[in-house]
C-alpha positions in Angstrom: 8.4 -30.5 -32.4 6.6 -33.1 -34.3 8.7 -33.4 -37.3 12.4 -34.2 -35.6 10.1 -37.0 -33.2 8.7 -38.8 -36.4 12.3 -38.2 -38.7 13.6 -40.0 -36.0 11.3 -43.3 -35.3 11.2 -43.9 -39.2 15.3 -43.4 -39.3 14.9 -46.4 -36.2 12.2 -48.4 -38.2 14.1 -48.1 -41.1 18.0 -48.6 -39.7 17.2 -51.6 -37.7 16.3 -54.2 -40.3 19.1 -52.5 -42.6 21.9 -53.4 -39.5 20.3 -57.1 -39.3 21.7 -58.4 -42.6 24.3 -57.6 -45.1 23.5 -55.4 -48.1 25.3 -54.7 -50.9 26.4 -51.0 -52.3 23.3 -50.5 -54.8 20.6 -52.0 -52.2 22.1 -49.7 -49.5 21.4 -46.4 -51.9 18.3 -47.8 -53.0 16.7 -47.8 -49.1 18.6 -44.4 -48.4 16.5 -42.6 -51.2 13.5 -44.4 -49.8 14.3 -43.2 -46.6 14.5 -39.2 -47.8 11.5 -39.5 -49.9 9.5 -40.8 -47.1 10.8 -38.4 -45.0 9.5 -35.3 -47.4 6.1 -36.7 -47.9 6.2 -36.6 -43.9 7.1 -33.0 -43.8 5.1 -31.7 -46.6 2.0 -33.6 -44.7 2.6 -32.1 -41.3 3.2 -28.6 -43.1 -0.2 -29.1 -44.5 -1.8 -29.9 -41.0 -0.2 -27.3 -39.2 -1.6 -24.9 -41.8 -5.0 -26.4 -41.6 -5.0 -25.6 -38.1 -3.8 -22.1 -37.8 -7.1 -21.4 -40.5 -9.2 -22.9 -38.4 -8.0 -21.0 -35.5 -8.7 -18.2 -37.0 -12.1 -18.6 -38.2 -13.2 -19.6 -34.7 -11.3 -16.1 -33.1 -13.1 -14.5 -35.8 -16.7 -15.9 -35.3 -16.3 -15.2 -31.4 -15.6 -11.6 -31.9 -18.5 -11.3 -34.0 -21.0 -13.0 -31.9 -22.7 -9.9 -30.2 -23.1 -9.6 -26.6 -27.3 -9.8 -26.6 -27.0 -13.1 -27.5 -25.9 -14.2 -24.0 -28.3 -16.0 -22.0 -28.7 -14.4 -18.6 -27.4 -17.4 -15.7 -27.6 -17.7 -12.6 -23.6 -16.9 -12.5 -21.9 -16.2 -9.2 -22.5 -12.1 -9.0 -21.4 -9.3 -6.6 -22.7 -6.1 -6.6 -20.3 -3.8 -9.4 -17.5 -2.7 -8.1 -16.0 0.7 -8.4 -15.3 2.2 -11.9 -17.1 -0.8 -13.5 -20.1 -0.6 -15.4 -23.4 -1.1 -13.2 -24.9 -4.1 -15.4 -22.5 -6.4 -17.3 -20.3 -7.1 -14.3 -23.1 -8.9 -12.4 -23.4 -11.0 -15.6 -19.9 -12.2 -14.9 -18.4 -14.8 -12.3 -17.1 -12.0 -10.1 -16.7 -14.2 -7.5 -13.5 -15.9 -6.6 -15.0 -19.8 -6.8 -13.9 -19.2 -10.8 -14.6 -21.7 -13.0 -14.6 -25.6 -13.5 -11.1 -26.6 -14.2 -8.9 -29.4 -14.1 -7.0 -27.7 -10.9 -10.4 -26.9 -9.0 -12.5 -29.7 -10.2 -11.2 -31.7 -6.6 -9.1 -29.3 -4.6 -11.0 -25.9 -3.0 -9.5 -22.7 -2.4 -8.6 -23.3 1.2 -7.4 -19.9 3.6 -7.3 -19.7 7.1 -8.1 -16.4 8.7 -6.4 -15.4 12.1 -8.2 -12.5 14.4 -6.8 -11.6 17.8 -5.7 -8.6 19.6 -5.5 -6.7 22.8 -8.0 -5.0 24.6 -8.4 -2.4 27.5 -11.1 -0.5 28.8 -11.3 1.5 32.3 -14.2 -1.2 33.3 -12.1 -4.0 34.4 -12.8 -5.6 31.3 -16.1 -5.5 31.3 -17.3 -3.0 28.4 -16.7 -5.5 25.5 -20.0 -7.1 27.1 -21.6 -4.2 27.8 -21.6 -2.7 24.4 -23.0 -6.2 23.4 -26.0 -6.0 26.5 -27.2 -2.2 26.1 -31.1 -1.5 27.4 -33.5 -2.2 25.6 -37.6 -3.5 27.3 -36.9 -6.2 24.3 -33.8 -8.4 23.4 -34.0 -11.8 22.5 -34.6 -15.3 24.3 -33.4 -14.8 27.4 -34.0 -10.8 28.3 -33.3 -9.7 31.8 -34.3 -6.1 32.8 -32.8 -4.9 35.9 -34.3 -2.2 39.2 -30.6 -2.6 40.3 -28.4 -0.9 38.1 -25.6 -3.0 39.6 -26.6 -6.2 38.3 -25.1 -5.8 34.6 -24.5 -9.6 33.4 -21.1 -8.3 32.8 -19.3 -12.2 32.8 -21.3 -13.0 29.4 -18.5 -10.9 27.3 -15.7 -13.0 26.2 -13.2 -10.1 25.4 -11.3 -9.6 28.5 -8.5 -6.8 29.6 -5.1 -8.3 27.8 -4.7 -11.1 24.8 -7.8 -12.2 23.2 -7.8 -14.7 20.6 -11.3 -13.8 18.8 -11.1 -17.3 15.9 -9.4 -18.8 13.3 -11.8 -19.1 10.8 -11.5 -22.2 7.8 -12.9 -21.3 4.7 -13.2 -23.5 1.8 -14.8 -22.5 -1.6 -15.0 -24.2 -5.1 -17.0 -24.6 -8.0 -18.7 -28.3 -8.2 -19.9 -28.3 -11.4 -21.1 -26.6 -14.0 -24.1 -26.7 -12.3 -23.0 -25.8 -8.5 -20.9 -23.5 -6.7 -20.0 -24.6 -2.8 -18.4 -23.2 -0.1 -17.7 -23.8 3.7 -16.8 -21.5 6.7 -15.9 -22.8 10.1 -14.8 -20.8 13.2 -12.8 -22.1 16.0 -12.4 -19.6 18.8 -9.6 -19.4 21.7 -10.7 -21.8 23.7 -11.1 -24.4 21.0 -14.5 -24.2 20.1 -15.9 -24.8 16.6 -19.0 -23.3 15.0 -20.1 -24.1 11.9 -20.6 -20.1 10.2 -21.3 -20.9 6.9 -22.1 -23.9 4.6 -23.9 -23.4 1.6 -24.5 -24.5 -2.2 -25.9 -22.0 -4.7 -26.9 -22.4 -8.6 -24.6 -21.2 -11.4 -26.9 -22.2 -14.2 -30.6 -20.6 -14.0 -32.1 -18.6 -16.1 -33.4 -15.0 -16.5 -31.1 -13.8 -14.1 -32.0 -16.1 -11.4 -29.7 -18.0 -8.7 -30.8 -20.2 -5.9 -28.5 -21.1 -2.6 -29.3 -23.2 0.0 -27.8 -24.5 3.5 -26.6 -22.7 6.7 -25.5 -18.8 5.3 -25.2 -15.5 6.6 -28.6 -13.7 5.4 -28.4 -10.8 2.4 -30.9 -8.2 5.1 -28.8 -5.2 5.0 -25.3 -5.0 3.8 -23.2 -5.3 6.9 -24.9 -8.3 7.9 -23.5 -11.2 5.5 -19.6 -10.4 6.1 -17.5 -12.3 8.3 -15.9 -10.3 11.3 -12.3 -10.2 9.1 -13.8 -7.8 6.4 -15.4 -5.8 8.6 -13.9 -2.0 8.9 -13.6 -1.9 12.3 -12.6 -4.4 15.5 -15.9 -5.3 16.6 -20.1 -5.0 15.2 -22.2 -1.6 15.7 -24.2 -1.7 18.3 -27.3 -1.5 16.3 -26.8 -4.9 14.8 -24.6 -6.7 17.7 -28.1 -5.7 20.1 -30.9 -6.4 17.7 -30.0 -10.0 15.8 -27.1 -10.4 18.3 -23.1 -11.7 17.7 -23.3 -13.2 14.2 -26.2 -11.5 13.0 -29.0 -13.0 11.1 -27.6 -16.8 10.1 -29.6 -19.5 9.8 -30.5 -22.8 7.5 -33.0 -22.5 4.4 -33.4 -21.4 1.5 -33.1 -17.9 -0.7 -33.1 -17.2 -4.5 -32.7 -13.6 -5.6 -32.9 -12.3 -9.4 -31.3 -10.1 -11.4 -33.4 -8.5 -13.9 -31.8 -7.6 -16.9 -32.2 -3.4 -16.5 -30.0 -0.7 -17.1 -29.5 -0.3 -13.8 -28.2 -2.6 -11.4 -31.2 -4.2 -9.8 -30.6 -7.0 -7.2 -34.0 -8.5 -5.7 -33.9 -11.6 -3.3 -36.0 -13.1 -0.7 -34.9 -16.5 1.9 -37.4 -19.0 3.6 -35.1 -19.7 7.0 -35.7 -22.0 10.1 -36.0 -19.8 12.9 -33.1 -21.0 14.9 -31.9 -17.1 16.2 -30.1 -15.5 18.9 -32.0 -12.5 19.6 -34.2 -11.3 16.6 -37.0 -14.6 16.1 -35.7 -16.8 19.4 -37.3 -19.2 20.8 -36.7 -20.9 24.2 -35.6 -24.3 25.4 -38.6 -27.1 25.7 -38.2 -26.8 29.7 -38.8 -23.3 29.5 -41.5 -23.4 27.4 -43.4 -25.6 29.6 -42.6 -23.9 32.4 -43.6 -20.7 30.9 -46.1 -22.0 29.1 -45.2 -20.7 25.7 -46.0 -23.0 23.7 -43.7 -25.5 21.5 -41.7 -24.2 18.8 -43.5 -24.2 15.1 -42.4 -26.1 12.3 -39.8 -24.0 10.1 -39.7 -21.8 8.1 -40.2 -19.4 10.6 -38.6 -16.6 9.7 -38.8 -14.5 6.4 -36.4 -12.3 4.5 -37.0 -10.0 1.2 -34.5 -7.5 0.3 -33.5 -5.3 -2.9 -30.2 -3.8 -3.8 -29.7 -1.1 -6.4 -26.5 0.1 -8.0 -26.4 3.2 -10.6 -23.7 3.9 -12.8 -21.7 6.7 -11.5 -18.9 6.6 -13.8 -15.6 5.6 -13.4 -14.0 6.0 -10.1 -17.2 6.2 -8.2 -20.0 3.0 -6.6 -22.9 3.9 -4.3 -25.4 1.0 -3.7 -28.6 1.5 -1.7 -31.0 -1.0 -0.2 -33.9 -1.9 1.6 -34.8 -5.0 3.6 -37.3 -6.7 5.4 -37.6 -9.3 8.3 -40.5 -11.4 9.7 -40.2 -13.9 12.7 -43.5 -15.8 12.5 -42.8 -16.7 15.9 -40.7 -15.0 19.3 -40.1 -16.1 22.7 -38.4 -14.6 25.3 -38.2 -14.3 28.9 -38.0 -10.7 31.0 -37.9 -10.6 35.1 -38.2 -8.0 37.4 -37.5 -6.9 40.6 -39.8 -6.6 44.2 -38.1 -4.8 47.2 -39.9 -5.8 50.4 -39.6 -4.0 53.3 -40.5 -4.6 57.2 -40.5 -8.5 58.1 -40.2 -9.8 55.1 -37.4 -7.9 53.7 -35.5 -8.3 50.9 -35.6 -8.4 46.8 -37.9 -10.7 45.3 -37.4 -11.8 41.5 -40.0 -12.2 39.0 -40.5 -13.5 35.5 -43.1 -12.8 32.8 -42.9 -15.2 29.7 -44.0 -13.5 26.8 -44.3 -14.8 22.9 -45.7 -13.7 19.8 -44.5 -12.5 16.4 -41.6 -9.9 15.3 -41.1 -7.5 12.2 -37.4 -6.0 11.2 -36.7 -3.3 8.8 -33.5 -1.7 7.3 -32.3 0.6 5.4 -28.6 0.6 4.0 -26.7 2.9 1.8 -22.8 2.8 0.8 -20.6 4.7 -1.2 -17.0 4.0 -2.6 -14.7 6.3 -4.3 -11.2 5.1 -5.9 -8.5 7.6 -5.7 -6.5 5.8 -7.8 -3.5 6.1 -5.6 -0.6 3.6 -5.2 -2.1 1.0 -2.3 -5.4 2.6 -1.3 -4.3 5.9 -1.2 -7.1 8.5 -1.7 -9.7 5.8 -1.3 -12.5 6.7 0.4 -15.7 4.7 1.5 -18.7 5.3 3.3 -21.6 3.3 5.0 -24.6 3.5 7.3 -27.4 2.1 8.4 -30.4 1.9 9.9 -32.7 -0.8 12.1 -35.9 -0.6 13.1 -37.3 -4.0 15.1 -40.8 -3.9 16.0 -42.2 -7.2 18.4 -45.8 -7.7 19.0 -46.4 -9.7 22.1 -48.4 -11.4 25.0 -48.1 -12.5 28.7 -48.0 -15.7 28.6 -47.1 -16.3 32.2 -46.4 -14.4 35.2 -46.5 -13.7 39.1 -49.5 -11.3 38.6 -52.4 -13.3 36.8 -53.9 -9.6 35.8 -51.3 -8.9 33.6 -51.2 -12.6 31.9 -52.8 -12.2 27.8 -51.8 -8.6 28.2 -50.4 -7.2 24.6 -46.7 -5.7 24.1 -45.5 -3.7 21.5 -41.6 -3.4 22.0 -39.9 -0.8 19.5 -36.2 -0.5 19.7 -34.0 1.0 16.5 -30.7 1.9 16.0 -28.1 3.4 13.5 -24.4 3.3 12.5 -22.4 5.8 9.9 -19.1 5.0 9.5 -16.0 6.6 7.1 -12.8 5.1 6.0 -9.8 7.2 3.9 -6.5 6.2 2.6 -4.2 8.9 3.8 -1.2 6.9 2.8 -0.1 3.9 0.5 -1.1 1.0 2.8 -2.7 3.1 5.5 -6.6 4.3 6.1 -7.8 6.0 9.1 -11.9 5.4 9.9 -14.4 7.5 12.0 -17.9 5.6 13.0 -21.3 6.7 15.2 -23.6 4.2 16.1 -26.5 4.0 18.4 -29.2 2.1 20.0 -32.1 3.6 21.1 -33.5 6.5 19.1 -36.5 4.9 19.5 -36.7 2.6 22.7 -39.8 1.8 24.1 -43.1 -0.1 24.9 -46.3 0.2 23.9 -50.1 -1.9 24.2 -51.2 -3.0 27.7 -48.1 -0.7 29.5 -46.4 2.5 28.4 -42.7 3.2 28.8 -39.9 4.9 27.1 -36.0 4.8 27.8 -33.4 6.6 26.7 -30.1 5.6 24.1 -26.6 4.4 23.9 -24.1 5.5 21.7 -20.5 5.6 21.2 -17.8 7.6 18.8 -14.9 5.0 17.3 -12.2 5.9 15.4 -8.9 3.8 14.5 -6.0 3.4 12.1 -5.7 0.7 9.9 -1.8 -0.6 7.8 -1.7 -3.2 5.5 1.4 -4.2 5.2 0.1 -6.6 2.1 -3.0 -7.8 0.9 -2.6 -11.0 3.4 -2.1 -9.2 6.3 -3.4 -5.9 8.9 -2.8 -4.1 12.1 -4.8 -2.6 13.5 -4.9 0.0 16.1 -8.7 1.5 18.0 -10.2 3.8 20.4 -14.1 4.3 21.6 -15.8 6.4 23.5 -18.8 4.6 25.0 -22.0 5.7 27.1 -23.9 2.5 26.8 -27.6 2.5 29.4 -27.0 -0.7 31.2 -30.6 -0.3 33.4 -33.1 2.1 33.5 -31.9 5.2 34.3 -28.2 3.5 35.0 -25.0 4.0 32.7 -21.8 3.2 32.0 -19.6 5.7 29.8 -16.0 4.1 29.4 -13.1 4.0 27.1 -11.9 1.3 25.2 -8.6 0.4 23.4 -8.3 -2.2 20.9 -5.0 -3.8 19.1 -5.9 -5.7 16.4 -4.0 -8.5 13.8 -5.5 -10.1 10.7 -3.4 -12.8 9.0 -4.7 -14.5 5.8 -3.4 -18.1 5.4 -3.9 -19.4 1.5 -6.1 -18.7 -1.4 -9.0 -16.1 0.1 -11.8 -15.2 -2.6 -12.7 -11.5 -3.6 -15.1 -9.9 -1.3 -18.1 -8.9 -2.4 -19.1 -5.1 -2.6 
């Protein structure tokens, strides 16, 4: 390429002065053999630089090769857990994420995808089990906790799945790698009605030593395994009821800190713990300020108040097989909530009189997770087959704060509420996979301390059909069985139906295990 571009600028250099004055015969062949011996000295000299360089190449391909692998610093890369028929250890040393590397195209434009979630929904409730399922007894559940004498009083108008079209969100997601020193990435929902919630926003290290990695912002929390996807990669329309009751819609996510490390073992080894605000739906609430005065609870602490450690292991099983188990731990330094109650009065003054009790104190959460992946190696998923389950345990220690009978106020609670899901999925066909799930809430459901009480379960049997039609996009099509207990000694048992689409707008990064 080279030699023809500078042939041709010294003919120019050479040709112009020639055509600006006369010459006679001798001077014209005189310049002409100039011109062809500058020409060779040209070619011989690029010859010899072109040769220079294809050595040099080669000593460098040859060095790399023979650089051995010890020799590589563990980082604080972007790591997933190892996916199926890859080795346990080396993988997580790699960028298995899809931020990728610093490049010229990624340095200022993200990966950008769009997500779309609807379907249709129909239950023999009038529309009212998507809420229920979402509101199932327990004597503890959060902020704002209302146990019911009346078994007709359900809060049934808090769901926001209704019988028909539902548009569940359109979540944004944007990922890239800042630096060499930063990965970044931001995920925001906006549901039907044109809300938009802030999921995700988070920075996290790519350079730290010994196996270490930092991340920091708003982000879905590592406890368990189920917890830190995004409602599109889950295997089923909607959350288990063990999580959607415990830590509520979008699990535990919150702003703070984590940093987790990756020892360098022959087994896959992932430890982590996060330092997080506080600010929770459910599991670690606290109440509004008017409410705490009026309750008087107290004003909420200073964060962090609410503490995360969890560990992750991964043997090798060989090549077509994965199975990662872990174990995780919660504690709310601080929990509010308010329960009421019901007083029938009868003779003059009859009627139903409503009381509250502000409680407050602190609340533990444990978990237990386990899941296992087997490739079938067929053409588009077929033969795959992938298993999960786990199980919650959430443990609040509490006292009386306030309430209508001054003997009960600085009595102790002990509320103890668990819950389990184990779910299957198969590829019966290229592009098709059929999944089974059990969860319930309520093995153990009960209080303890100052007052003894113990109520029963709620459980439910899913299964569903699942085609994608390509990697961007799934139908979806599912069927439950619910018996959810809506009061004490009150339940609902119901059908539901569920048509579901995914559509995946742009570049989408690799999920992690």
């Amino acid at each position: 390429m080279y030699r023809p571009l500078l042939a041709t600028a010294a003919t120019a250099a050479l040709l112009v002065p020639l055509a600006a004055f006369p010459a006679s015969d001798p001077e014209i062949a005189e310049l002409r053999s100039m011109l062809d011996q500058m020409k060779s000295q040209y070619e011989r000299r690029i010859q010899d630089l072109e040769s220079r360089l294809a050595k040099a190449e080669r000593q460098s391909a040859d060095a790399a090769r023979a650089q051995p692998v010890a020799q590589i610093p563990a980082e604080s890369l972007p790591m997933t857990a190892p996916p199926v028929g890859l080795a346990a250890v080396a993988p997580a040393r790699q960028a298995a994420s899809g931020l990728g590397a610093l490049t010229s195209g990624s340095a200022f434009n993200p990966q950008l995808s769009v997500i779309l979630d609807g379907n249709y929904y129909h239950d023999g409730i009038d529309g009212e089990g998507a809420a229920l399922v979402g509101q199932a007894f327990q004597p503890s559940g959060g902020g704002h906790v209302h146990t019911h004498e009346d078994a007709s009083d359900h809060g049934h108008s808090h769901g926001s799945t209704v019988n028909g079209f539902n548009f569940r969100e359109a979540e944004l997601a944007f990922s890239a790698t800042v630096d060499p020193y930063f990965d970044a990435a931001a995920y925001i929902a906006i549901d039907g009605d044109g809300n938009v919630h802030l999921e995700e926003g988070w920075f996290q290290t790519r350079g730290l030593p010994y196996g270490l990695r930092a991340k920091g912002g708003k982000f879905q929390s590592d406890f368990g395994y189920i917890n830190k996807q995004h409602p599109h990669q889950w295997d089923f329309v909607d959350q288990n009821l063990a999580y959607l009751n415990l830590l509520g819609d979008h699990g535990i996510q919150d702003t703070g800190l984590q940093l987790t490390w990756l020892p360098d073992l022959p087994l896959y080894t992932l430890l982590g713990i996060e330092a997080l605000q506080g600010n929770q739906e459910v599991f670690g609430a606290t109440l509004d300020e008017a409410e705490q005065v009026e309750l008087n609870l107290g004003d909420s602490r200073d964060g962090p108040r609410l503490w995360t450690a969890f560990a992750k292991i991964a043997p090798d099983l060989g090549q077509n097989h994965a199975l990662q188990l872990g174990l995780s731990y919660a504690h709310a330094t601080q929990h509010q909530e308010v329960q009421t109650h019901t007083h029938a009065h009868a003779g003059e003054e009859e009627g139903v009189e409503v009381h509250e009790n502000g409680l407050a104190g602190d609340a533990d959460l444990w978990g237990v997770d386990l899941v296992y992946k087997y490739d079938g190696a067929g053409a588009d998923g077929q033969g795959d087959f992938k298993f999960q389950t786990e199980y919650l345990r959430s443990i609040k220690n509490l006292s009386i704060r306030s309430s209508p009978h001054p003997e009960a106020i600085g009595s102790a609670r002990e509320f103890t509420t668990d819950g389990l899901y184990a779910q299957a999925v198969y590829g019966f066909a290229p592009k098709w996979k059929a999944g089974l799930r059990y969860d319930v809430l309520g093995l153990t459901n009960e209080i303890g301390g100052g007052k003894q009480a113990d109520y029963g379960s709620s459980d439910r049997w899913t299964l569903n059909v699942t085609w994608s039609l390509s990697e961007f996009s799934q139908l979806r099509a599912q069927y439950a069985t619910n018996d959810i207990l809506v009061a004490e000694n009150a339940r609902e048992r119901f059908d539901a139906f569920y048509l579901q689409f995914l559509m995946s707008l742009g570049s989408h990064g690799a999920h992690a295990f």
